[in-house]
Structure formats: structure tokens, C-alpha cells
C-alpha positions in Angstrom: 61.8 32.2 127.9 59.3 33.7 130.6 57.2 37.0 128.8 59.2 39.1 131.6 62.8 37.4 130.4 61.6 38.0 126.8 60.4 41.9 127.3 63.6 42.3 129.6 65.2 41.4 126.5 63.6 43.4 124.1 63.8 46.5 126.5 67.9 45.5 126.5 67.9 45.6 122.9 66.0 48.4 121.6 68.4 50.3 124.1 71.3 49.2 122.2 70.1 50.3 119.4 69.1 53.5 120.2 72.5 54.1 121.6 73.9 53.3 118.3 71.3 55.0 116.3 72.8 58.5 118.2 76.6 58.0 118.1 78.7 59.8 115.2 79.4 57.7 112.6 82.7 59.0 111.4 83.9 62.3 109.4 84.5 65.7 110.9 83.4 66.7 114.5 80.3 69.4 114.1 81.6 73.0 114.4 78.8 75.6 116.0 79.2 77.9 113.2 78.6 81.3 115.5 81.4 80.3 117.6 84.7 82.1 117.3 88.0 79.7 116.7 91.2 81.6 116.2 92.7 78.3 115.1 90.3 78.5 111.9 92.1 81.2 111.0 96.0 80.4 111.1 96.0 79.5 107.6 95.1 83.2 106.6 98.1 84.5 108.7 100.6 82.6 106.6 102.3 84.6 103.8 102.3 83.6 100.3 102.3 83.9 96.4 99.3 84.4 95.6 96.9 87.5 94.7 93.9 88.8 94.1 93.3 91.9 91.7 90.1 93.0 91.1 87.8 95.8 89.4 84.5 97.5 90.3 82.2 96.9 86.9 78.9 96.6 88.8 75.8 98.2 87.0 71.9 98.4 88.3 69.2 100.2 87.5 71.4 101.7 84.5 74.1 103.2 86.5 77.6 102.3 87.1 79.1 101.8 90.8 82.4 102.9 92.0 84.4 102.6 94.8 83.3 104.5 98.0 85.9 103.4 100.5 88.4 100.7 101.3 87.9 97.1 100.2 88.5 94.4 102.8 89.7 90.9 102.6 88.0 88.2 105.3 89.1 84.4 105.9 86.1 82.3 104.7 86.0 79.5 107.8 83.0 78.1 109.7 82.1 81.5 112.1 83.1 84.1 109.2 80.9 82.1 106.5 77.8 82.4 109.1 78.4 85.8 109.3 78.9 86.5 105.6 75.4 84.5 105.2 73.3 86.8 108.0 74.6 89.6 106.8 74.4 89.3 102.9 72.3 86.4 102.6 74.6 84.8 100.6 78.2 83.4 100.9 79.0 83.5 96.7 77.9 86.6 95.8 76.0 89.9 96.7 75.2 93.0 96.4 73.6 94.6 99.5 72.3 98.3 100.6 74.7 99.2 103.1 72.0 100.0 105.6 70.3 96.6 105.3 73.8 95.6 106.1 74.4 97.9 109.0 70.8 97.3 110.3 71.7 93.3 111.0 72.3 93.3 114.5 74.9 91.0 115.1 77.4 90.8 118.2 80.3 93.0 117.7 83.2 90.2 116.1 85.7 91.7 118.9 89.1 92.3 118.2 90.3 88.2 117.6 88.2 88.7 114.5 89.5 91.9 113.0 93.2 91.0 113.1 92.6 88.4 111.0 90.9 90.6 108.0 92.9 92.8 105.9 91.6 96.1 103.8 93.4 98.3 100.7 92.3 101.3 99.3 90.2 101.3 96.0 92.0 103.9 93.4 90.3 104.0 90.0 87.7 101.5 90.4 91.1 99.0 90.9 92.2 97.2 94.3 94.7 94.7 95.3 95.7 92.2 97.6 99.2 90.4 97.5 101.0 88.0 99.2 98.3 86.0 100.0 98.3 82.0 101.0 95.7 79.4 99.4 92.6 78.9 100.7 89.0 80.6 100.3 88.1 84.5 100.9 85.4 87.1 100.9 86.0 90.6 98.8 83.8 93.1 100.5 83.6 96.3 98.8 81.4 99.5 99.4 79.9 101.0 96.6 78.1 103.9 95.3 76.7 105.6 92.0 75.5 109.3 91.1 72.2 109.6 93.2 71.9 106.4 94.9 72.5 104.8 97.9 75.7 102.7 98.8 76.0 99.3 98.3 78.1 96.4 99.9 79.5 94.1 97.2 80.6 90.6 98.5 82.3 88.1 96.7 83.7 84.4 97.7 87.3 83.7 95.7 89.4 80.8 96.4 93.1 81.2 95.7 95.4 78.0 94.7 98.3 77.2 93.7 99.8 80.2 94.8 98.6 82.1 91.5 97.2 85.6 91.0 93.7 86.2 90.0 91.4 88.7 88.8 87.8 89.4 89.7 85.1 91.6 89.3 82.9 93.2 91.1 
């Protein structure tokens, strides 16, 4: 084989490899994360069994935190999670001033977004939310004590088999 069959070859090869090297190698497709989907969110539509109680028990700096408005209820899929993570920088568990919060400037969710989260009132430090299906959600929950600022309180809970659960908060 002439040098120019033989680098010909090489070239051919190294090609074919490289093209290999960049094609997906199985499992699920990648998802841009800040992208909305409504179809990420039909499972949280569905009606069913399960529920989530919960209580307001957080302490800092030796006070205790109450409710200071409604608690909401968000789908965890791949664009809420992002948001969840920029805005709390977490996507277990936080607790947040509500102007850090506020002052993360990130695009307004639009309305496909909001019809998808639910909110109950917070009576005695107590909330609810019922009839919910499986699957994974975040608890956000505003918060306030005797002479400080408000908080935001975010939690991740995964409900299964159609069972209640409790949290706290």
C-alpha cells in the first residue's frame, strides 16, 4: 500500500471513529432543562389518592416561623427543578429570604406554568393538599417570625402509592 493509499486510510478511519465517538449511546434523549414542556406536566393533572399534610416547625436564630401566606404545590420535572435550583439553590430543601428570592431575575413562567401549580391557605401553622397523583413535588411556603424578615421554605416530597404523608417545614 502506497503512503497516500495508507494515510487515505487512516484519514477514512479516524473519521469513523470520530463519528462514533459523538453519537448517543442509548438511554433518554437530553432535555434543555430551561425549556418549558407542558407534556412534563400531565402527570400532575391526574387526580388521585394521595396527600400531603404538613406543619410549619421551622426555628432560626431562636425564633419560631409561622405561616405568612398561602402555600403552593409545584410539579417537580426537568424546567420546574431548574427553576427550583436558581431560585433556592437547592432542589431538597431550603430556607430562603424572600427578597433573595424575589431579586433572582428569572423570565416570567407565563401562564402554561402556573396552571399546573396549585396553592391552599396555611391556618394554624397547618396546610393541606389532597387528591393528589404519585410522583415528586415542591412545598413552597412563606414564612415569617416576630421582628424578622420573611422567608421562603421549599421542600421536595415524592408521593407513592397513593398514600398520605406528613411533612415539616
Amino acid at each position: 500500500m502506497s503512503a497516500r493509499a495508507l494515510a487515505a486510510a487512516l484519514a477514512l478511519a479516524s473519521t469513523a471513529v470520530a463519528g462514533c465517538a459523538s453519537a448517543p449511546m442509548g438511554g433518554p434523549p437530553t432535555i434543555n432543562p430551561g425549556v418549558f414542556r407542558g407534556d412534563d406536566f400531565s402527570w400532575s393533572e391526574r387526580s388521585g389518592s394521595a396527600a400531603i399534610s404538613g406543619v410549619i416547625t421551622h426555628r432560626s436564630d431562636g425564633r419560631s416561623y409561622a405561616c405568612a401566606g398561602s402555600v403552593g404545590l409545584t410539579p417537580d420535572t426537568p424546567y420546574t427543578r431548574n427553576r427550583i435550583q436558581r431560585l433556592y439553590g437547592a432542589v431538597e430543601r431550603a430556607a430562603v429570604p424572600e427578597a433573595d428570592v424575589r431579586s433572582r431575575n428569572l423570565a416570567d413562567p407565563g401562564e402554561d406554568y402556573r396552571r399546573f401549580t396549585r396553592s391552599t391557605t396555611c391556618q394554624n401553622n397547618r396546610f393541606s393538599f389532597q387528591d393528589l397523583p404519585d410522583g415528586s413535588w415542591f412545598v413552597i411556603a412563606p414564612v415569617q417570625a416576630q421582628g424578622a424578615d420573611r422567608l421562603v421554605l421549599m421542600r421536595r416530597v415524592q408521593t407513592r402509592g397513593g398514600r398520605p404523608i406528613s411533612i415539616e417545614l
